[in-house]
C-alpha positions as CSV (number, residue, x, y, z in Angstrom):
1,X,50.5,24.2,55.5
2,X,50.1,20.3,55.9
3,X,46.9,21.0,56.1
4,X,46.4,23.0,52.4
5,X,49.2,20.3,51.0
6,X,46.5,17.6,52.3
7,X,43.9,19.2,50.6
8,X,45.2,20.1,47.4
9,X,46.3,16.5,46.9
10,X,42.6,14.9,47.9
11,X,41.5,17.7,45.1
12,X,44.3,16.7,42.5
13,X,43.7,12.9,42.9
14,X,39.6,13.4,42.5
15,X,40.1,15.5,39.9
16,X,42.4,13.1,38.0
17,X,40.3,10.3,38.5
18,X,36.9,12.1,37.6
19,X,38.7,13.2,33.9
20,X,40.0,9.4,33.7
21,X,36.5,8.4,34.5
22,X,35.5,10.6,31.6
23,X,37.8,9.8,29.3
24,X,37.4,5.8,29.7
25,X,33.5,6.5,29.1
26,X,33.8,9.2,26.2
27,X,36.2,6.4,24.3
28,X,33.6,3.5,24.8
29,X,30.9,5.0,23.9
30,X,32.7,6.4,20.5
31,X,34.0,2.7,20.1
32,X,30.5,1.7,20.2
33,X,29.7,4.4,18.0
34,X,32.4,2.7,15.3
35,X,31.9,-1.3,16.0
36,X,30.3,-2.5,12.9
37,X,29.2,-5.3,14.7
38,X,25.4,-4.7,13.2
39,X,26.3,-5.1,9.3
40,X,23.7,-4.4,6.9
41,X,21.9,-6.6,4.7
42,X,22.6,-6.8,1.1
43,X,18.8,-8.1,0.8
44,X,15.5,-5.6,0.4
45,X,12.5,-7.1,0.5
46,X,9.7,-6.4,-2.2
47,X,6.7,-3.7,-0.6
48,X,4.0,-5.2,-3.0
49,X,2.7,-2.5,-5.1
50,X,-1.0,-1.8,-4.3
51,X,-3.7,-3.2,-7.3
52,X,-5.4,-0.7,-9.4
53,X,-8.7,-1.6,-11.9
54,X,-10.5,1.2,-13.9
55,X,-13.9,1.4,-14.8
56,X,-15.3,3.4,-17.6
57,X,-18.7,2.4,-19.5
58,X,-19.0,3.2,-23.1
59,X,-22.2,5.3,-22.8
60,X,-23.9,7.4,-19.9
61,X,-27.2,6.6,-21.2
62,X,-28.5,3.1,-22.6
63,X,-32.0,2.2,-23.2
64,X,-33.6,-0.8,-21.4
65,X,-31.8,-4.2,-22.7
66,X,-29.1,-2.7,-24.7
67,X,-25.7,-3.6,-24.1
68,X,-23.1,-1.8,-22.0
69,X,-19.5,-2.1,-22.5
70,X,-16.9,-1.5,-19.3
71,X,-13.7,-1.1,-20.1
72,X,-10.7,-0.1,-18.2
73,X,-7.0,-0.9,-17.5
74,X,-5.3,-2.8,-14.6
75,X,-2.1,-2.3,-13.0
76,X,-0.7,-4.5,-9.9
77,X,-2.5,-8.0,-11.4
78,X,-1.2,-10.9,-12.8
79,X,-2.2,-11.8,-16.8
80,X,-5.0,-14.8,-15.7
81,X,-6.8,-12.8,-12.7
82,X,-10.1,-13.2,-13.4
83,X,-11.7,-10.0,-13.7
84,X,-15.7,-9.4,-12.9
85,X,-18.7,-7.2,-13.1
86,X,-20.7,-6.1,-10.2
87,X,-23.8,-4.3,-9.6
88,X,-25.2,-2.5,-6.9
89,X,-28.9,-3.4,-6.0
90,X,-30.5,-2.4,-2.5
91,X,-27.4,-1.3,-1.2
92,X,-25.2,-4.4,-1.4
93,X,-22.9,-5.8,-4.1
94,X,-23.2,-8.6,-6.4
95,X,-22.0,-10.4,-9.2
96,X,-23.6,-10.0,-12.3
97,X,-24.3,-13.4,-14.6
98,X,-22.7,-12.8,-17.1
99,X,-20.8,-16.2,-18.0
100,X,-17.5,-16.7,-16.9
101,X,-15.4,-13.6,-16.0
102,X,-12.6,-12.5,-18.2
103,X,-9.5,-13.1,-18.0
104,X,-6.8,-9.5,-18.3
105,X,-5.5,-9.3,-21.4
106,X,-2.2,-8.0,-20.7
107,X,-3.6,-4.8,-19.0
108,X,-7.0,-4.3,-19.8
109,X,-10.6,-5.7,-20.3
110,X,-13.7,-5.6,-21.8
111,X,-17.0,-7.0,-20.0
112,X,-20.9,-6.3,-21.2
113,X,-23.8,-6.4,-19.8
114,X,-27.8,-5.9,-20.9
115,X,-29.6,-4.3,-17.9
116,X,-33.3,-4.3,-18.0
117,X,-34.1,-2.2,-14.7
118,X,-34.8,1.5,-15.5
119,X,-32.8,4.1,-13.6
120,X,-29.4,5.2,-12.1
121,X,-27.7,1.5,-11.9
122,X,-24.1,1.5,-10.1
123,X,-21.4,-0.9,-11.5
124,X,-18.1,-1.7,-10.3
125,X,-15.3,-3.9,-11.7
126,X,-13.5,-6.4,-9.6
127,X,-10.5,-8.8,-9.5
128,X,-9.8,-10.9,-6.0
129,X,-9.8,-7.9,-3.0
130,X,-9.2,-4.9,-6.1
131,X,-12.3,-2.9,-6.9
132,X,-12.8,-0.3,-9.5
133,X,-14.1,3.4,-8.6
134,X,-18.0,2.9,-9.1
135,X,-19.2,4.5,-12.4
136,X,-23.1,4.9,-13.2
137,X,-25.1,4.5,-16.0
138,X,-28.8,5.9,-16.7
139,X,-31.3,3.3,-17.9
140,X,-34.3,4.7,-19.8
């Protein structure tokens, strides 16, 4: 009898110090759970919004030496960026001379150019890292 007495007690104890083993651990980690120790920040910082340019010539076709007009919109620029025409020739981009590039007016520009090479020609508009889809125009 002594011997079952013994026993149930060395269960009893173990048991009661396994649920208060529990217990302690189940309450710290819901007081961890509830300490508002990491407190959120009234502050969001600004994702800048990604530039945009448009390109759109005034004509599909020009003859040789006759003016184009590219016009489009901006969004994502400042008033002031200067703005710019570019041409593809041999595969690589450049700037064409056309005199100083124009400034946005509020949220679009105008810029012109003559081209005197026959043939599909590529233009592109751009303003510091933006660039405008690539729109082409037939000379004759």
């Amino acid at each position: 009898m002594t011997f079952t007495f013994r026993s149930r007690t060395v269960r009893t104890v173990a048991a009661g110090a396994l649920t208060a083993a529990l217990v302690s651990a189940g309450s710290v980690a819901a007081h961890a759970a509830t300490d508002p120790s990491p407190k959120p920040t009234t502050k969001h910082s600004a994702v800048p919004k990604r530039a945009t340019l448009t390109a759109e010539a005034n004509s599909a076709t020009v003859k040789s030496g006759e003016e184009i007009r590219i016009t489009g919109r901006s969004s994502g620029l400042q008033a002031g960026d200067p703005v710019t025409l570019q041409q593809e020739k041999n595969g690589e981009w450049t700037t064409l001379p056309a005199g100083d590039p124009m400034d946005l007016q509020g949220e679009s520009y105008i810029l012109t150019t003559r081209p005197t090479a026959t043939g599909v020609q590529h233009y592109r508009v751009m303003s510091g890292t933006t660039y405008s889809p690539t729109i082409s125009v037939t000379v004759e």
